[in-house]
C-alpha positions as CSV (number, residue, x, y, z in Angstrom):
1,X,125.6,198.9,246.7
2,X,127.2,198.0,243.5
3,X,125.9,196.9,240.6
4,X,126.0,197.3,236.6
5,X,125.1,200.5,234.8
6,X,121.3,200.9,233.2
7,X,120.3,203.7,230.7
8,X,119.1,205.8,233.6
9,X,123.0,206.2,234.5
10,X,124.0,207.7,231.5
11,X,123.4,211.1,232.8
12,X,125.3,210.4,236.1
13,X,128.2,208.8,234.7
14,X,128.7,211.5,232.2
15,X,128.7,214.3,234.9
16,X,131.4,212.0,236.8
17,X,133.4,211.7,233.6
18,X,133.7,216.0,233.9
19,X,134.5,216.1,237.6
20,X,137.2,213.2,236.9
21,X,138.8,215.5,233.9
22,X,138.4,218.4,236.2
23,X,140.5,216.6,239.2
24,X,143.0,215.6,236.7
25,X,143.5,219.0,235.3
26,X,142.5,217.8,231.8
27,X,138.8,219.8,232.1
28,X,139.2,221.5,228.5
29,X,140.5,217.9,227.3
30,X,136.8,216.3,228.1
31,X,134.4,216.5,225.3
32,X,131.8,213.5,225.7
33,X,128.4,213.9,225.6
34,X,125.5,211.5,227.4
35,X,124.5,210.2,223.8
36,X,128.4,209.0,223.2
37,X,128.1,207.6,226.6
38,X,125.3,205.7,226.1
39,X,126.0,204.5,222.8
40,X,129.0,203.3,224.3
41,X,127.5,201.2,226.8
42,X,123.9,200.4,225.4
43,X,124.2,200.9,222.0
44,X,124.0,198.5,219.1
45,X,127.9,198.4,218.7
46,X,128.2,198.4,222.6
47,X,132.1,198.7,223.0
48,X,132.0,199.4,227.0
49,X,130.4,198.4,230.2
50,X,130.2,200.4,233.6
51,X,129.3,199.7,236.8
52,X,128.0,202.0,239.4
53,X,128.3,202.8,243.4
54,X,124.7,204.0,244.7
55,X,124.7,205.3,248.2
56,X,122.1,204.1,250.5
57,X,119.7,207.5,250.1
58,X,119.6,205.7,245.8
59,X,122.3,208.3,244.0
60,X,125.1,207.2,242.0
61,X,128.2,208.2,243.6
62,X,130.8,206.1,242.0
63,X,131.4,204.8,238.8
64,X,133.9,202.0,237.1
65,X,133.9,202.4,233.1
66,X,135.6,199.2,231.5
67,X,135.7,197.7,228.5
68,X,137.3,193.9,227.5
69,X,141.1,194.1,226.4
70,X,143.5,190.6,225.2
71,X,146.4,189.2,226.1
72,X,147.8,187.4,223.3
73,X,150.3,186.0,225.8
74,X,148.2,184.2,227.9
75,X,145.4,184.0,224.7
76,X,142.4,185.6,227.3
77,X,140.8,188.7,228.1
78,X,141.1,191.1,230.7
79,X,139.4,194.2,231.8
80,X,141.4,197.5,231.3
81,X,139.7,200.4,234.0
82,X,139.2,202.9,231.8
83,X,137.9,205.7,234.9
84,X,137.2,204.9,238.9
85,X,135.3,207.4,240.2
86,X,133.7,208.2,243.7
87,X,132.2,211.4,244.5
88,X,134.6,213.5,247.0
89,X,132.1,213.0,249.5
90,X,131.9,209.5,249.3
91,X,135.7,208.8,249.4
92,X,136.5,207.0,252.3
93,X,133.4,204.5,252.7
94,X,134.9,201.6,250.8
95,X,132.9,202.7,247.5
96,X,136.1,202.8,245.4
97,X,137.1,199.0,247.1
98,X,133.7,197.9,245.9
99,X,133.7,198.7,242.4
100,X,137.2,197.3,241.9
101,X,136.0,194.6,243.8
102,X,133.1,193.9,241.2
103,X,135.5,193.6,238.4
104,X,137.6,191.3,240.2
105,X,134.9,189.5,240.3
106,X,134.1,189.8,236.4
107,X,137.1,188.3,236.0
108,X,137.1,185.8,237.8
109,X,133.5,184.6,236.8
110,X,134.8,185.1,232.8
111,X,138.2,183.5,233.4
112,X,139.8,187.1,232.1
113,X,143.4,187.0,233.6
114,X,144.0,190.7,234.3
115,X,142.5,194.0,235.3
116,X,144.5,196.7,234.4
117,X,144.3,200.4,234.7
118,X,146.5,203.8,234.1
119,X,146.6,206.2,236.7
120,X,148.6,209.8,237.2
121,X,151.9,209.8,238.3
122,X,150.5,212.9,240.5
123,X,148.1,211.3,242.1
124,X,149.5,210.2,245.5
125,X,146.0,209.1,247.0
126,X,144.8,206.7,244.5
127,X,148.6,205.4,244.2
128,X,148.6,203.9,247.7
129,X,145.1,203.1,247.7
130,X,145.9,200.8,244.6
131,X,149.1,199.5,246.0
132,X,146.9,198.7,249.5
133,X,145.0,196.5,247.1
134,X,148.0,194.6,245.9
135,X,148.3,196.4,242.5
136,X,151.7,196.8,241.1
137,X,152.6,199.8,238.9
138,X,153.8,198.3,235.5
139,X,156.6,201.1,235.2
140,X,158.9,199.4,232.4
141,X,155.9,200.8,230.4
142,X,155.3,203.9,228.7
143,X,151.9,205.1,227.2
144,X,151.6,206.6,224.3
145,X,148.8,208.4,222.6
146,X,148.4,209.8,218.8
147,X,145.1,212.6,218.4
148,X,144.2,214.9,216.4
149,X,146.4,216.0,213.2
150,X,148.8,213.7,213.8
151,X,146.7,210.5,214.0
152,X,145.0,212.2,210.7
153,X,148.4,212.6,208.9
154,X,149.0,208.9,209.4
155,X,145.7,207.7,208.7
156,X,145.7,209.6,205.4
157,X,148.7,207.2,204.6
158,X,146.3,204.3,204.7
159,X,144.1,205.7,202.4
C-alpha cells in the first residue's frame, strides 16, 4: 500500500534517510534529525511532502521524499524526487514501482509536467530499473553543489 506520509512517519523516514546515505557511501555526509524531518513535511513552513510504502504486516518499508520544483519553460510545476527508498528486503515486490507510480499520479492530478530525480552514476540497479520505467538520463547536465565555507564566502558578499 501506498499512501502520503503522517507525523507518525517521521521516525521511519528519518531512519531510511541514514540507510540511503549509508548505501551511497555518503553515511558521515547525513546529518538530519526527525524534528528537521518533520518540520519539513508538517511544519508551519512545510517545504516537502513524502509518501510511504507499508507492507502488508503495517511497517513502512519504502519512502518517496518530494517537494514541488518550476519550469519556467513550460510556466508549471513538477516534482523533483528528492530520495526513493525501499527496504533491502522489500526490493523486488514492486514497492519502488508504486511510489513512483503515486507521483506520476500527483502530477498528473496537479497538471505538473515533470518528475525528475538525480541518481548515482554507480548505481547500476536503480539505473535500469528507471530506464525500465521509461526514464531518460538528462546527461547534457551537470549538478553542481555549493556547502559549507564556500556557500558562506559568497553569502557574506550579499551582506
Amino acid at each position: 500500500m501506498i499512501r502520503r506520509a503522517t507525523p507518525s512517519d517521521v521516525q521511519p523516514i528519518t531512519d531510511m534517510i541514514y540507510e540511503l546515505a549509508d548505501y551511497q557511501k555518503a553515511l558521515d555526509e547525513c546529518t538530519v534529525n526527525p524534528e528537521q524531518i518533520g518540520d519539513a513535511l508538517f511544519g508551519d513552513a512545510a517545504s516537502a511532502f513524502a509518501h510511504v510504502a507499508v507492507s502488508d504486516d503495517g511497517n513502512v518499508v519504502g519512502m518517496a521524499l518530494w517537494f514541488r520544483n518550476f519550469s519556467t519553460w513550460d510556466g508549471a510545476h513538477g516534482i523533483y524526487l528528492e530520495d526513493l527508498y525501499v527496504k533491502p528486503s522489500q526490493r523486488g515486490s514492486g514497492h519502488g514501482k508504486a511510489l513512483l507510480a503515486a507521483l506520476a499520479k500527483e502530477c498528473t492530478d496537479n497538471d505538473y509536467t515533470r518528475l525528475s530525480w538525480s541518481v548515482l552514476n554507480w548505481n547500476t540497479p536503480s539505473i535500469k530499473f528507471y530506464e525500465s520505467l521509461g526514464a531518460h538520463a538528462k546527461t547534457e547536465w551537470t549538478t553542481y553543489r555549493l556547502t559549507g565555507e564556500h556557500l558562506d564566502a559568497l553569502a557574506d558578499e550579499a551582506r
